[in-house]
C-alpha positions, 0 to 999 in steps of 0.5 A: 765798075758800073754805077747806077745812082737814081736822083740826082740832087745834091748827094746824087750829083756829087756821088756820081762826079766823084765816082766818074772822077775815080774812073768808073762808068756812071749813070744817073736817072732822074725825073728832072731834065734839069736836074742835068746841070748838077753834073756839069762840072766847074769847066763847062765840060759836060757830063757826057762829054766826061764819060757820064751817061744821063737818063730822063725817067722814073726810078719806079718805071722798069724801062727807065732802069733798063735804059739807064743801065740796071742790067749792067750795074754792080752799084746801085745807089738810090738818092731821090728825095723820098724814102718810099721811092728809094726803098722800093726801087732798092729793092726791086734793083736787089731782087729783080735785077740782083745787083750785088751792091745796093746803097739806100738813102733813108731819112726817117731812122726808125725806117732804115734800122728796119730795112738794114735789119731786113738785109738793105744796105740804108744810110740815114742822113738824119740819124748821123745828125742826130749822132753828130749832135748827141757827140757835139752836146757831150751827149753820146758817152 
């Protein structure tokens, strides 16, 4: 299976070595050539060098998601750290490209029940907090 993931900050970086580590083909885009060294693992073996592919670019450029592989993929996972950003690139990735699988990050609750209700696949780290702490104060009976 091919994975594209956008962002590669700490959710994206781990969702991609996890799924190389699986045995799938991986590809991550950022903006941040820095952003490369997440995806180093513990032994100094390079993300490459494990099979990953890396792009430099824009999650809202198109050419950016050609050369990272969007043609290819049957995942698609939008991790950045801004809900405009991963809505709108999910959605382009969904229709455009017609990707069978797209996962969204969405932090704002109220934005991913609305995008979830519209067909989006979003995953909001705030509200499973929120849930996390309503079920730790005895709150969610």
């Amino acid at each position: 299976m091919f994975v594209l993931i956008v962002g590669a900050g700490r959710v994206g970086s781990a969702v991609a070595k996890r799924a190389l580590a699986a045995g799938h083909e991986v590809s991550v885009l950022d903006e941040d050539p820095l952003s490369h060294e997440r995806l180093e693992d513990s032994d100094g073996q390079t993300w490459e060098d494990a099979g990953g592919l890396f792009t430099v670019g824009r999650a809202l450029e198109v050419d950016s998601l050609l050369e990272a592989g969007v043609q290819r993929a049957d995942v698609f996972i939008a991790s950045t750290d801004g809900d405009n950003t991963n809505l709108t690139v999910a959605q382009i990735v969904q229709r455009r490209f017609s990707v069978d699988k797209v996962v969204c990050r969405v932090m704002d609750p109220g934005r991913a029940a609305w995008y979830a209700q519209q067909g989006l696949h979003t995953i909001s780290p705030t509200r499973h907090a929120i849930e996390m702490f309503e079920q730790a104060l005895g709150l969610d009976s």
